[in-house]
C-alpha positions as CSV (number, residue, x, y, z in Angstrom):
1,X,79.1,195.9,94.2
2,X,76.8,196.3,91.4
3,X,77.5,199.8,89.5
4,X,74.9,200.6,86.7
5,X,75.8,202.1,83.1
6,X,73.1,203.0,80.4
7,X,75.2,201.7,77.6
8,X,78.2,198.8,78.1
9,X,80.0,197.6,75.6
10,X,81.3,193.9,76.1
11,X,85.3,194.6,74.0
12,X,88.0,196.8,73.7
13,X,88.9,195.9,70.5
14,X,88.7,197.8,67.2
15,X,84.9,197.8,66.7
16,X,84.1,198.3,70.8
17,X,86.5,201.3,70.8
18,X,85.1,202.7,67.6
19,X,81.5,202.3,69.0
20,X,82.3,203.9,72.3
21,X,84.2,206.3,70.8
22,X,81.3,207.9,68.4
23,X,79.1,207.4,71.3
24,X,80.4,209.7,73.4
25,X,80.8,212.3,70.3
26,X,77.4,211.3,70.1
27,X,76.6,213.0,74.2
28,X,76.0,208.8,74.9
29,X,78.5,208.1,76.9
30,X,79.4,204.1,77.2
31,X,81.5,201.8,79.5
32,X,84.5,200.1,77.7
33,X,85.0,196.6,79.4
34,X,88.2,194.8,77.6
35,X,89.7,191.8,79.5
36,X,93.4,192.3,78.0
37,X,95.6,194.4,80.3
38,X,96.9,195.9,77.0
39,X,95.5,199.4,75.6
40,X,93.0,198.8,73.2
41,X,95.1,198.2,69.7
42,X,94.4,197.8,65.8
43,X,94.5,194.2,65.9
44,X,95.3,194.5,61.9
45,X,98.8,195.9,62.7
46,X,100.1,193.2,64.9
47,X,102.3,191.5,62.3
48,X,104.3,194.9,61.8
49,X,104.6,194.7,65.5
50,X,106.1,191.4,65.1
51,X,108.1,192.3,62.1
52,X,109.9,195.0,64.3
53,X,108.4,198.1,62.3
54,X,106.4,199.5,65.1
55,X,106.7,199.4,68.8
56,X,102.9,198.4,70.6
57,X,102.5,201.7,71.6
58,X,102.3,202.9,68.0
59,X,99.1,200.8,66.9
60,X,97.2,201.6,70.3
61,X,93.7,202.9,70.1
62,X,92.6,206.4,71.2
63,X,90.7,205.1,74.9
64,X,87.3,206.1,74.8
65,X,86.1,208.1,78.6
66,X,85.0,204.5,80.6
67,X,87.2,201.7,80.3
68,X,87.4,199.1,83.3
69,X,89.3,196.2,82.7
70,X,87.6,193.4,83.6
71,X,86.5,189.6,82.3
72,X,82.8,189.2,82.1
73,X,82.3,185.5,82.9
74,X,77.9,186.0,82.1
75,X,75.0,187.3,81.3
76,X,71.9,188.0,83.7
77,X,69.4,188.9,81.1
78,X,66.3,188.9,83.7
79,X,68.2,191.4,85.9
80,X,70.3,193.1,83.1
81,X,73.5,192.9,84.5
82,X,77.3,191.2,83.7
83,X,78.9,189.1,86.3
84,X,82.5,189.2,86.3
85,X,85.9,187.0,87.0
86,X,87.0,189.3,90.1
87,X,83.4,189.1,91.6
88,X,82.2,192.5,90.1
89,X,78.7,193.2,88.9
90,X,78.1,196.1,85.9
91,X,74.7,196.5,84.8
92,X,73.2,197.9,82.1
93,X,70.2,199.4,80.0
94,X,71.6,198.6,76.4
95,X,74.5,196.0,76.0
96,X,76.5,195.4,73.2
97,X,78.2,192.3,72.1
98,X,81.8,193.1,70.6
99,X,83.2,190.2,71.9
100,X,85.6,189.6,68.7
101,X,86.9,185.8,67.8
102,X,89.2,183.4,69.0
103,X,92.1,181.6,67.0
104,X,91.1,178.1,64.9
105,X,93.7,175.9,67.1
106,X,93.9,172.6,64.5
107,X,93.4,169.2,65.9
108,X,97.0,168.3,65.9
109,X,98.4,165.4,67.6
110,X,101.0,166.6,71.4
111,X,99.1,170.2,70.9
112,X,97.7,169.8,74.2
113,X,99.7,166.9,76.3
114,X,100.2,169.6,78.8
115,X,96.4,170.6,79.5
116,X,95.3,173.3,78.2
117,X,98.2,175.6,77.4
118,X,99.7,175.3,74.0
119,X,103.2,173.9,74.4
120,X,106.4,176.2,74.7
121,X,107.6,177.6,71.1
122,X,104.1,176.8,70.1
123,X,102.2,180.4,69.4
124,X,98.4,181.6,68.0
125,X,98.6,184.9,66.3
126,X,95.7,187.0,67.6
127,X,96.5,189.2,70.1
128,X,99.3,191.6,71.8
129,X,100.6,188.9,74.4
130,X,100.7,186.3,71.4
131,X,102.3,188.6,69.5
132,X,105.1,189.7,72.2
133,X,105.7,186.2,73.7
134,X,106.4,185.4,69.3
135,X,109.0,188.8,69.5
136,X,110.7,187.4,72.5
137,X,110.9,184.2,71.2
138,X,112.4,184.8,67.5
139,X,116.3,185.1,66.9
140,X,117.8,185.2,64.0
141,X,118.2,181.5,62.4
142,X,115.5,180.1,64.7
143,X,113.5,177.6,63.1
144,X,109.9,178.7,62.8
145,X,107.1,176.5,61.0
146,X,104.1,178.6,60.3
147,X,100.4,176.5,59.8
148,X,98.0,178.0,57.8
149,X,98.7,180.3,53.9
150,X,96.1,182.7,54.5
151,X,96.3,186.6,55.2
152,X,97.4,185.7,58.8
153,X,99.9,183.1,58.0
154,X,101.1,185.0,54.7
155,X,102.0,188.2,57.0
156,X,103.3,186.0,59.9
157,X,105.9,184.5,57.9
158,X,107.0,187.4,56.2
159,X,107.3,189.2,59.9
160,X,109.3,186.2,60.9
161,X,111.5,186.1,57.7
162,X,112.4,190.0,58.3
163,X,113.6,189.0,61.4
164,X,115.8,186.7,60.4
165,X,113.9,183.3,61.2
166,X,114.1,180.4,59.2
167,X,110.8,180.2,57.8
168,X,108.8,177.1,56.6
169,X,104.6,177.5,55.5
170,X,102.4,174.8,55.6
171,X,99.5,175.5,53.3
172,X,96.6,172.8,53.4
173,X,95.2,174.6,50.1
174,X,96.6,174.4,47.0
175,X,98.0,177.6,47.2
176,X,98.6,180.6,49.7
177,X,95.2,182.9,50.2
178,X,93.2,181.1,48.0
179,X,90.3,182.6,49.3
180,X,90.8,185.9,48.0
181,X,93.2,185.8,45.1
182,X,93.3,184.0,41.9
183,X,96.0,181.8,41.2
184,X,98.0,184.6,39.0
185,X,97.9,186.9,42.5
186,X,99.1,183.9,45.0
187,X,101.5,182.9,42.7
188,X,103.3,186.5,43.0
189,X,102.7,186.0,46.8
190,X,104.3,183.2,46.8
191,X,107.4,184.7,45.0
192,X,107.5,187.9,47.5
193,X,107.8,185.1,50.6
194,X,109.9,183.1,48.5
195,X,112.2,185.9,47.7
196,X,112.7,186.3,51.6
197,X,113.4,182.9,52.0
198,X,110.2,181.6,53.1
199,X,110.2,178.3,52.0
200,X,106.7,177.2,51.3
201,X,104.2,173.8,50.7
202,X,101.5,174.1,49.7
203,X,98.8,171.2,49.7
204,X,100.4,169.8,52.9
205,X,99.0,169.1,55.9
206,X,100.7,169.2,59.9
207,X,98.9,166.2,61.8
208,X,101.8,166.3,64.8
209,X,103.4,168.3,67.3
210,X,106.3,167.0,68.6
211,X,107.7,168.1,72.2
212,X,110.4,167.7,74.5
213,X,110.2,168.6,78.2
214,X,107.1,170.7,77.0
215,X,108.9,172.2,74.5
216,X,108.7,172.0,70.8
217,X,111.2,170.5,68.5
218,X,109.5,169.8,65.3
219,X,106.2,169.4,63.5
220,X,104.9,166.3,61.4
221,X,103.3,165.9,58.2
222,X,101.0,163.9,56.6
223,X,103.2,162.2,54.4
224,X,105.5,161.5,57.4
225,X,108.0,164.1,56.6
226,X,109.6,166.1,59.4
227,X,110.8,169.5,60.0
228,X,112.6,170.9,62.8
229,X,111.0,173.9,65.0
230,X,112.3,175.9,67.1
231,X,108.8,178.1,67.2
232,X,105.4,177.4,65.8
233,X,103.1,179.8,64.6
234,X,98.6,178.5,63.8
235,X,97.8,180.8,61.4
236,X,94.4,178.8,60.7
237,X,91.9,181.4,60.6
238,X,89.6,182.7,63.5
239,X,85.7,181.8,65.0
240,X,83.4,184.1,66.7
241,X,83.7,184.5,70.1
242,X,79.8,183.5,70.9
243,X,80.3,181.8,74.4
244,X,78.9,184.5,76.5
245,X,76.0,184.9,74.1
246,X,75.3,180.8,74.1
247,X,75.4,180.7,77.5
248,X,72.7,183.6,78.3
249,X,70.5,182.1,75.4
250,X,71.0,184.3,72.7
251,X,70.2,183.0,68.7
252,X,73.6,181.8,67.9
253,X,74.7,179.8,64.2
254,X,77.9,180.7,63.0
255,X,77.7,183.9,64.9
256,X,75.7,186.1,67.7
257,X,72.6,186.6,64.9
258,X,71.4,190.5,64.3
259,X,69.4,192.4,62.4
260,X,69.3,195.5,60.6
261,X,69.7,197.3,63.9
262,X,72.2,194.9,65.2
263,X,69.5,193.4,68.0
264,X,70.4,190.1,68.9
265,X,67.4,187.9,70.2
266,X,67.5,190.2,73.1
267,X,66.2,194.0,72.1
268,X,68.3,195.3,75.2
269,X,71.1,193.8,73.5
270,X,73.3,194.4,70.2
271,X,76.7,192.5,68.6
272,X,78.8,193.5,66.2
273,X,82.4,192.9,64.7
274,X,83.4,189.5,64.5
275,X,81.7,188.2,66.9
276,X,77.9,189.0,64.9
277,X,76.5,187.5,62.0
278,X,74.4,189.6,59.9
279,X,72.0,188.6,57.0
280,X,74.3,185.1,56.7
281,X,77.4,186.7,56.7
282,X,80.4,186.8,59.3
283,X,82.5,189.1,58.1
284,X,86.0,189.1,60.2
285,X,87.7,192.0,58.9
286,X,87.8,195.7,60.0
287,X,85.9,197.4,57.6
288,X,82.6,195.9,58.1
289,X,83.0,196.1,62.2
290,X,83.9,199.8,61.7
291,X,80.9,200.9,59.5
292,X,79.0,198.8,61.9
293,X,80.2,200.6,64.8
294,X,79.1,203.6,63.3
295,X,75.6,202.7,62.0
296,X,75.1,201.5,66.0
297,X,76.3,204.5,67.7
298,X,73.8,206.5,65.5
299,X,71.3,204.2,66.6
300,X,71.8,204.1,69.9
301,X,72.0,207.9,70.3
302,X,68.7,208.4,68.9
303,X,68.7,208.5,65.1
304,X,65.4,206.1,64.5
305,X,66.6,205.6,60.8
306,X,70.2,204.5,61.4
307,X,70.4,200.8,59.6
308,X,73.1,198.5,58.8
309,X,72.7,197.3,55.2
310,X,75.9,194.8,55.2
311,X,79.3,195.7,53.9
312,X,80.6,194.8,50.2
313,X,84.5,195.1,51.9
314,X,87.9,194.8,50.4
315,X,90.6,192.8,51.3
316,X,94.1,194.8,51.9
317,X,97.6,193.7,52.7
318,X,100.8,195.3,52.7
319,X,104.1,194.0,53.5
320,X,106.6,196.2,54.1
321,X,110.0,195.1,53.5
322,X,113.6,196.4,53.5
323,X,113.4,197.0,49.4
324,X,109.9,198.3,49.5
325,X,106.7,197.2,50.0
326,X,104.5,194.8,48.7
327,X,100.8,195.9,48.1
328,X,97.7,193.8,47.5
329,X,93.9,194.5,47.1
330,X,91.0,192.1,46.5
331,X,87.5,192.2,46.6
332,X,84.2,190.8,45.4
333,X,84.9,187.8,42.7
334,X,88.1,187.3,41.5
335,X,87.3,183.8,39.9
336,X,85.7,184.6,36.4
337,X,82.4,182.6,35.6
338,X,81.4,181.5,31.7
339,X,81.0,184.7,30.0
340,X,82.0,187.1,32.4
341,X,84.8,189.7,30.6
342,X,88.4,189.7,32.2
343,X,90.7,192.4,31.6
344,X,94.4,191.3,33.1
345,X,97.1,193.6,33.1
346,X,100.5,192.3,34.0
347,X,104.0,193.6,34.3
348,X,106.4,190.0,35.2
349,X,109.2,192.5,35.9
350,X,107.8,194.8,38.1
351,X,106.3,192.0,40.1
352,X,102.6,193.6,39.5
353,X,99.4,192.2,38.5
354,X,96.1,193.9,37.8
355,X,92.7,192.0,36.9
356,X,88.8,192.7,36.6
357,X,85.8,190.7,36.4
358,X,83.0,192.0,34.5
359,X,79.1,190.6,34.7
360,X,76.2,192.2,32.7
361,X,78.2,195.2,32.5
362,X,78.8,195.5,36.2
363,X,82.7,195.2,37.9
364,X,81.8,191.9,40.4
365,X,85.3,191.9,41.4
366,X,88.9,192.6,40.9
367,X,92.4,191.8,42.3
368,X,95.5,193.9,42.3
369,X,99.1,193.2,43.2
370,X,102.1,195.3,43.1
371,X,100.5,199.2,41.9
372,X,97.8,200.0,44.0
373,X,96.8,203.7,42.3
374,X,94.1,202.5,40.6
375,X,92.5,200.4,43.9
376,X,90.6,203.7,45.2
377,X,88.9,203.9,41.6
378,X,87.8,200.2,41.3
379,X,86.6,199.8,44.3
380,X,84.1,202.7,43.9
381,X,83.0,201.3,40.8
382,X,82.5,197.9,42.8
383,X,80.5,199.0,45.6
384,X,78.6,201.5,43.2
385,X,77.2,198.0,41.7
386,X,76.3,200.3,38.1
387,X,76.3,200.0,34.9
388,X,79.9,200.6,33.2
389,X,80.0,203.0,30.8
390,X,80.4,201.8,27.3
391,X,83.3,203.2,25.5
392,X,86.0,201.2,26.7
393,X,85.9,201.7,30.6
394,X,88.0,198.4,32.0
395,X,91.3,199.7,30.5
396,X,90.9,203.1,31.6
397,X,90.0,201.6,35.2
398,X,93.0,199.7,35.2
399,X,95.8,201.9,34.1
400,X,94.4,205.3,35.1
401,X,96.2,205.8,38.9
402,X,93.8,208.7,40.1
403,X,96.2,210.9,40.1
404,X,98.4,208.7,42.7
């Protein structure tokens, strides 16, 4: 049965459910088509679902009119219709790519002995059912090795911790989110997990999973040293989801390849979120998939000018705790280059950290941890890309909390 739909949108994620959304505000109605027998849900919030803050029905996703539930297994291009698992056909006019990305699963040795499922106690972190079969398998004391010291692994250990596990990271880097902080940020990072009783190594790499019966009972390092697990968590970052593209031969390199109007090779067809790369870039995070969303919604509903010019985005992280939480922005360069100005502000009691890279005048990036009042303020001044005024601006930046 072939049933046919002027728009579909390939994802029920954040940036499908945002598209469809404005769509219909729009008088375009679209078709939702999400594989996960979930609701749609902020992907973001999944490690306060794990930490036991919210229930899943508390980070679900207003449903747009259409959603059929449904995996789309291709692509006719010639014939403009999607072929699904259950035998379905949907066709379309204009498809969109929101297709989102799959989990980095390192090439460790007993991941796989069992086929293709990950052992038992062994967990991704990327969606709802990874996220529940982690709650139901945590208990105070349990043994829990997380792989990866990025934004995922960071807030998977600290949801673990909260719940009483016995955490251990494993950081291949030299130090925990090195991608977005400087080393004064990850340092205070690394004293928040610590202070939960994370324990955490950093520069140390997991080559083995060893199982039992299928089940896991510790990890390996590189240097031969090896911990007990009673759970396993791969934190190792995330790749776009370009299969169904590839396979209906659409310009693929790190991601599905758009334009200003988010066209893929196809015209009939668009991508976005993480899934798309635009002008180089993959971005990954929310922001960028949401103004994205937007600019193609416009698009689609008729506005000729709508464009997507590419996203200067901030990184954000909170981790709530039973004290109070712990707050963290970054964005653009937080590395400083030969003369570039640095302004650091930091407070070694109250746990908070402030700093700001200058260029030629212009803020190229900044990172805060701890106080965020002054976050909405930089941020403005970054993305505004102009001049600073003269007469003394960084401080002011840095200490005046915009009223918050």
């Amino acid at each position: 049965m072939t049933s046919n739909t002027r728009v579909v949108v390939i994802g029920a994620g954040l940036a499908g459910v945002r598209l469809a959304r404005r769509l219909g505000e729009l008088g375009t109605p679209a078709l939702l088509v999400g594989e996960e027998e979930h609701r749609p849900y902020n992907r973001v919030l999944l490690a306060e679902v794990l930490a036991g803050r919210y229930a899943p029905e508390v980070i679900s996703l207003p449903v747009p009119g259409a959603l059929r539930r449904a995996r789309v297994t291709g692509i006719d291009r010639a014939a403009r219709r999607l072929r699904c698992a259950d035998g379905s056909l949907i066709g379309y006019d204009t498809l969109v790519l929101a297709t989102g990305s799959n989990p980095v699963l390192p090439p460790l040795r007993g991941l796989f002995t069992t086929g293709h499922r990950l052992p038992e106690g062994v967990h991704a972190f990327r969606t709802m059912d990874d996220c529940l079969g982690l709650s139901k398998a945590v208990r105070p004391g349990a043994r829990a090795v997380v792989v990866g010291g990025g934004l995922l692994g960071v807030s998977a250990a600290r949801a673990l911790a909260v719940r009483g596990a016995q955490v251990v990271l494993a950081q291949q880097a030299e130090r925990l989110m090195e991608r977005q902080l400087d080393p004064n940020a990850s340092r205070l990072v690394l004293r928040h997990l610590t202070d939960l009783g994370v324990e955490v190594h950093t520069e140390c790499r997991v080559r083995d999973v060893r199982c039992v019966a299928g089940a896991v009972r510790s990890v390996e390092m590189a240097d031969g040293y090896a911990l007990d697990a009673d759970l396993v968590v791969l934190a190792c970052g995330v790749h776009p989801r370009t299969g169904l593209a590839e396979q209906a031969g659409l310009a693929v390199r790190k991601g599905v390849l758009v334009d200003d109007e988010l066209r893929t090779s196809d015209p009939r067809i668009h991508a976005l979120g993480d899934c798309a790369e635009h002008d180089g870039t993959v971005y990954g995070l929310a922001t960028p998939a949401l103004e994205q969303a937007e600019a193609l919604a416009a698009l689609i509903a008729g506005d000729a000018g709508a464009r997507y010019r590419g996203t200067r985005s901030l990184t954000r992280l909170t981790l709530t705790g039973p004290d109070s939480p712990f707050d963290l922005a970054a964005f653009g360069e937080t590395e400083a280059r030969p003369g570039d100005d640095v302004v650091q502000l930091a407070d070694a009691t109250r746990g908070t950290y402030r700093k700001v890279v200058v260029r030629d005048d212009r803020l190229v990036g900044g990172v805060l941890v701890g106080e965020l009042g002054t976050v909405g303020a930089l941020a403005r001044a970054w993305e505004g890309a102009e001049p600073l005024p003269g007469d003394g601006p960084l401080l002011h930046l840095l200490t005046n909390d915009g009223g918050s």
